[in-house]
Phi, psi and omega in degrees: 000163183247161172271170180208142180069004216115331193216089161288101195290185191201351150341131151311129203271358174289331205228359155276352160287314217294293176325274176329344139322311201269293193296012173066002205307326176297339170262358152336272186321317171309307220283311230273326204272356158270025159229041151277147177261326203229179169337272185320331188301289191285347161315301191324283167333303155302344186262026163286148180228166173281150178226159185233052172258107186289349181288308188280355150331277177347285171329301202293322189312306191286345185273315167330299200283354165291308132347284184302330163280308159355295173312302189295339177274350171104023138332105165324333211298133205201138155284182182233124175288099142317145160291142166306126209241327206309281189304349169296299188312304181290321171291315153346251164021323164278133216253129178100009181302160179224093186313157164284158200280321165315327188292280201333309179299306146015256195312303185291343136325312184291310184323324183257353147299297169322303175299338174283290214285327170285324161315307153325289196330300183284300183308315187304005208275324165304287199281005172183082169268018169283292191279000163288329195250056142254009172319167161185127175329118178262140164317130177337140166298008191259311166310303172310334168265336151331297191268008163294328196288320187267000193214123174310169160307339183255045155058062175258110187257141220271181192286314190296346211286288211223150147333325178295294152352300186301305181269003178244329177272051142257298186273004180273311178293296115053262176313305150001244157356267198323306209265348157290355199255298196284318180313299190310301167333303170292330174286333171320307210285330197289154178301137174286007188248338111357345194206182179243166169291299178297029206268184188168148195304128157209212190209152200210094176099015170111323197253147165317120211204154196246120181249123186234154196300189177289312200283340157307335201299327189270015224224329182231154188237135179189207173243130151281097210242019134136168175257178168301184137328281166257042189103316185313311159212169215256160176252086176272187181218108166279132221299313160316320170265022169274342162308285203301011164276288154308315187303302204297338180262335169282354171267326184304317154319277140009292174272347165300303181330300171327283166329300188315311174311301185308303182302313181307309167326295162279014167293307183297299158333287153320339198298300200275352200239062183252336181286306161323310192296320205295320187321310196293296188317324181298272185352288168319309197266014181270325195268344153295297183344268202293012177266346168278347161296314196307317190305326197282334175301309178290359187261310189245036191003042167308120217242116182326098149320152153303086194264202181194160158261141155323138351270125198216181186280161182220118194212112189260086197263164156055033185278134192215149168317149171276320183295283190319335164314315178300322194282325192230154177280345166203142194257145187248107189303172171197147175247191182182140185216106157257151228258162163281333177264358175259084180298347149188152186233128209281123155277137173261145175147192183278177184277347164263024175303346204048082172259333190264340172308309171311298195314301150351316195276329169292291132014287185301304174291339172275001217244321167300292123044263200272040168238350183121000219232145162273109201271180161289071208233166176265156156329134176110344192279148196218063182312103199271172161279100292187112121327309151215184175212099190267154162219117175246131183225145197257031189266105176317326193292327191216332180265146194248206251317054152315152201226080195288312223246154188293332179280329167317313196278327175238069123279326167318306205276337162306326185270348153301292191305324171252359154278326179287140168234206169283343169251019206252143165255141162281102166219124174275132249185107184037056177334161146074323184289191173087339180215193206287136185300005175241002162283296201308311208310289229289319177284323184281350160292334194275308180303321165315294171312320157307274208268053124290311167291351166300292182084031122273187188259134191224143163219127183204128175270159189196175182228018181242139181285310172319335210253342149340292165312288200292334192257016157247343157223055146256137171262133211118345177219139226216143176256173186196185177176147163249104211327152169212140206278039259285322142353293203241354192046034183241152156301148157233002086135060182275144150298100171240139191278099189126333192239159157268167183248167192289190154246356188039031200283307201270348184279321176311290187330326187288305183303310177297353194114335176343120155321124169285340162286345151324287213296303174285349165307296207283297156334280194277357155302326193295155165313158164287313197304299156017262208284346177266357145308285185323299199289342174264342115003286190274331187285285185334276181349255231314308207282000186252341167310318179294328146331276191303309147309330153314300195305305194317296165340296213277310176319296178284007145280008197254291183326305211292323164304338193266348166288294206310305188291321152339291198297301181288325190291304181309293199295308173330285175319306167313321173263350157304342149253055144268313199302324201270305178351279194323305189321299183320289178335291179330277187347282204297345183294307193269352162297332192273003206246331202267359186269319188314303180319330165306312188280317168296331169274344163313312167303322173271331173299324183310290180286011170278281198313343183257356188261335189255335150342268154004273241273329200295323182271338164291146175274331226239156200289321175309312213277320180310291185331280226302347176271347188262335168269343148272028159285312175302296173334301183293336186273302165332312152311261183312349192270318170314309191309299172295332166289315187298337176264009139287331193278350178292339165290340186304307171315306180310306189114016163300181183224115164239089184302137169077175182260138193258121204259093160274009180259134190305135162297166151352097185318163161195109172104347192112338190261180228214140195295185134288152185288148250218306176212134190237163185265160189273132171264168189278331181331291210289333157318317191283331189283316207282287200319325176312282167325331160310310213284320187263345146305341196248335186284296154022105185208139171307334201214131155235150178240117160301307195294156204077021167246165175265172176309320149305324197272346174264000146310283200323297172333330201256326159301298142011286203288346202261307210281351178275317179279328174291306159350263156291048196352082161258150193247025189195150177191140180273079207270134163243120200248354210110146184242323168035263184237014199048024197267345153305279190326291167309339165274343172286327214280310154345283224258321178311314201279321171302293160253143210281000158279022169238137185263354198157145166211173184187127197319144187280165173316145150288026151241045174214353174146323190050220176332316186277023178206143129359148135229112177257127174252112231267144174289133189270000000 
């Protein structure tokens, strides 16, 4: 096998195509490589091979799955389809060779796709530094404005591309003009019975030519340079315009030269940087390669495995065919967990049970794996790296080289037998069939029993009860089956490890319809060893449904004590923050009540000082009393005032700690005491909380992506009017850069209203194309 990418195989080159043949993987590849953006990508893609270097598994597996979260987070990265480049490079490569101006043009299409894919790239580099180091040095930008300077898009070369050029398509138009001019003239001039009405300079064989009828030819002296269709008229260069005819084709000459020149420059130019391009071009179908892994890990929620080296334990969770995903509409996952001491596994069962799906699947999923591919599996998988791998599976259905016959099957098992190792996967398709069941039973134990000494991994299905029999006491090999619903006679495609499965043969038959005197001949045809397997079997089953339905039980009484317990745990924590609440509330009540008190007392010193004022300026002993009864008056007064604002808190359903004293204390000094505790008015509180609320809806930045366009108008009107709130003077909308169509309705909604001074695509370290920056009228 070739490596392709990176991943060089080390597969048998004998038994590894034919496997990978049989397990499908090239048509694996066709599903994952259709999520390439370009050809070439997906080429890219089909050309994987399994490789059994664990490091560089490793690697690749993680720059997927780096990539892939990126996507599942709503990441813009997309490659850019480059034109194939590779044969412009191989002419190049010849030395005095000379691109064509389209070749010329090309290359500078591509070139700047190399520069968006290195920019992606470049962004990528914190938050995905596995897929940052596909980078790769590009030719200088100064090449890249050369050939901008000199060539249309259609590889055309422009007037400006050299002086020369320039001064010869000047006298080249010039000449042009001048001798269309003269054509007209002469065409004036000639008789209208002579000419058709509509006739007009036009050109035939490179030169400028007039058309006149046939029977007129002797009337105009010229060159004939061809006729109508029928005949009628002739294309002449009349003769007075035949200098000015030459001169037009010697400048025209003149500029092919010209022309010539430029290219050959930029051939030369171009010459040295031919190793760069190719680099770039490589970079680009490497970063499609891995965005089509990436997509498909993220298309099949495939989750990055574990790998290991052979030989090791093998643990497969939530694993479904990558093919059948396409085919069918829902997959049934299954796991398999085999062991480190466990070498091989007989699988049992009816034939629709999907035993050979398994083997495939398995098979598939290691061969994707170790190609690079993040396969379809859950969290938990656990892979060993295989060197090499066989399989002969017998599946009619799909596989084209199918191996029918018993000498098919043991060539197979000849080219096993002498290849497998300790690092080897094994996978067998109706082990032992194909001849009289008690030879095959007897050759299929024996292979069996080898490759248990081998100490690689064998998975192999069968219907013979000997081998059944034989892989519950070898050691190293395990029965396993995959559950049926013996009900309903349907798969449930469960994997179980320890037991063997029935066959159903005659309970299908029975289902299908079968004379029941059939059904019961073909019963006591069967051995008694047989039918007491079989019934010891069908017993294992019931007691292990009933097993399983306890379990059932037992879990979901378990969920239901962990909500419930869930549940109490939630209403505890809530009261304990209601309970921390109150405390504040308490707290903050009486801070409000002792600043109210302050201020009434502040108010009553006012009227102390004015009573003493009063009593200092009274001469007579009355004037003093009558200032102390309004000191007194006054206080009486505010202490009413504090009450009614107890009780009004009261009402609310406040809490007011302590007893509030409004009757004036003792004097001391002449001045007359304070009220003691006041209750919090609620208003500021209400206010506060208001003002909280829209400070906390408030944010400098919103992220549009992954909405549609109506829902990220609304969002981004939201986001302006939360911020015009909390006189914030800016705000950062990120919609993305994808197909702009976010962009342009924010650009919309911005344009619109009149509380934005302004907006503008953000810097490239803020986001560039994917994000917004609005700046609010202050």
């Amino acid at each position: 096998m070739t490596g392709v990418t990176g991943t060089p195989s080390t597969l048998s080159p004998a038994a590894g195509p034919e496997t990978l043949q049989q397990l499908e993987l090239q048509r694996a590849l066709d599903v994952i490589s259709q999520h390439a953006v370009s050809s070439a990508g997906a080429e890219c893609v089909r050309q994987r091979v399994p490789s059994a270097c664990v490091e560089s598994i490793r690697d690749q597996l993680a720059t997927v799955a780096e990539l892939a979260g990126l996507l599942a987070a709503g990441d813009g990265f997309r490659p850019v389809a480059l034109p194939d480049i590779r044969p412009i490079l191989e002419r190049l490569d010849a030395p005095g060779s000379v691109l064509e101006g389209a070749e010329l043009a090309q290359l500078h299409r591509a070139l700047w796709g190399m520069r968006t894919v290195r920019s992606e790239l470049t962004r990528l580099e914190v938050e995905a530094p596995r897929v940052a180091a596909l980078r790769v040095e590009l030719p200088p930008k100064q090449f890249e404005s050369r050939l901008s300077g000199a060539l249309e898009p259609d590889g055309s070369v422009k007037d400006k591309a050299s002086p020369e050029l320039a001064r010869v398509r000047r006298q080249l138009r010039g000449a042009r003009e001048k001798l269309v001019r003269q054509l007209e003239e002469i065409l004036k001039s000639v008789s209208t019975n002579d000419v058709s009405p509509e006739a007009t300079v036009t050109m035939r064989g490179g030169r400028y030519v007039i058309p006149i009828r046939r029977d007129a030819r002797s009337r105009v002296r010229g060159i004939v340079h061809g006729e109508s269709g029928s005949g009628a008229t002739l294309f002449v260069e009349p003769s007075d315009a035949v200098p000015l005819g030459n001169e037009l084709n010697r400048l025209e000459a003149e500029e092919g030269r010209a022309v010539l020149q430029v290219l050959r420059e930029l051939s030369e130019i171009a010459r040295p940087h031919a190793g760069q391009l190719g680099d770039g071009w490589t970079m680009c179908v490497h970063a499609d390669d891995l965005y089509a892994r990436a997509q498909y890990a993220t298309a099949v929620r495939g989750v990055l495995p574990t790998v290991v080296p052979a030989p090791a334990a093998l643990t497969i969770r939530g694993a479904r065919h990558p093919l059948l995903l396409v085919e069918l509409n829902a997959v049934v996952p299954f796991d398999l967990e085999i062991a480190g001491d466990e070498r091989v596994v007989v699988v049992s069962g009816p034939n629709t049970g999907g035993k050979t799906v398994l083997l495939k699947t398995v098979g598939l999923v290691a061969a994707l794996a170790q190609s690079g591919i993040i396969p379809p599996v859950a969290e938990g998988t656990v892979l060993p790296v295989f060197t090499r791998i066989f399989s002969d599976i017998g599946d009619r259905q799909s596989i084209a080289e199918s191996l029918s016959t018993f000498s098919g099957h043991l060539s197979a098992l000849k080219n096993i037998l002498a290849g497998a190792d300790a690092r080897s996967l094994v996978l067998l398709d109706e082990f032992g069939t194909g001849t009289d069941p008690v030879e095959g039973a007897a050759l299929a134990g024996a292979v069996l029993g080898k490759l248990c000494e081998w100490e690689g991994l064998t998975l192999a299905t069968t219907h013979l009860n000997q081998l059944k029999e034989l892989a519950s006491e070898t050691p190293g090999a395990v029965n396993a089956s995959l559950q049926f619903d013996a009900e309903r006679l349907a798969p449930t495609y469960r994997f179980h490890k320890g037991v063997p499965g029935r066959s159903y043969g005659l309970a299908i038959a029975r289902r299908l319809g079968f004379p029941t005197d059939v059904i019961t001949r073909a019963e006591e045809l069967q051995p008694e060893a047989h039918r007491s397997f079989d019934a010891l079997l069908a017993d294992l089953e019931v007691r292990e449904r009933e097993v399983a339905q306890q379990t059932e039980r037992l879990t979901a009484l378990e969920g239901r004590l962990g909500a419930e317990r869930d549940g109490l745990q939630e209403l505890r924590r809530e009261l304990e923050e209601r309970s921390g609440d109150l405390v504040r509330r308490e707290a903050e009540l009486e801070r409000t009540g002792r600043e109210e008190a302050r201020r009434y007392l502040l108010d009553a010193r006012k009227r102390v000082e004015a009573s003493l004022g009063l009593t200092q300026a009274a001469a007579a002993k009355g004037a003093a009393k009558e200032a102390r009864r309004l000191v007194e008056e006054g206080i009486r007064q505010e202490g009413s005032a504090l009450e009614k604002l107890e009780e009004a808190a009261r009402k609310k359903g406040w809490t007011v700690r302590g007893r509030v004293d409004y009757a004036p204390e003792p004097e001391t000094r002449g001045v007359p005491a304070s009220p003691k505790r006041i209750v919090r008015r609620p208003a500021r509180q209400h206010r506060q909380q208001a003002t909280d609320v829209v400070t906390d809806r408030a944010s400098t930045q919103i992220d549009l992506r992954g909405m549609t366009a109506d829902e990220a108008e609304e969002a981004a009107k939201r986001a302006v009017d939360d911020a015009v709130v909390a006189a914030l003077g800016s705000l950062r909308i990120i919609h993305g850069k994808g197909t702009g169509a976010l962009r342009q309705r924010v650009g919309e909604v911005l344009q619109r209203d009149p509380r934005v001074a302004s907006y503008e695509t953000a810097p490239p370290q803020e986001g560039g194309w994917g994000a917004t920056i609005v700046e609010l009228v202050s």
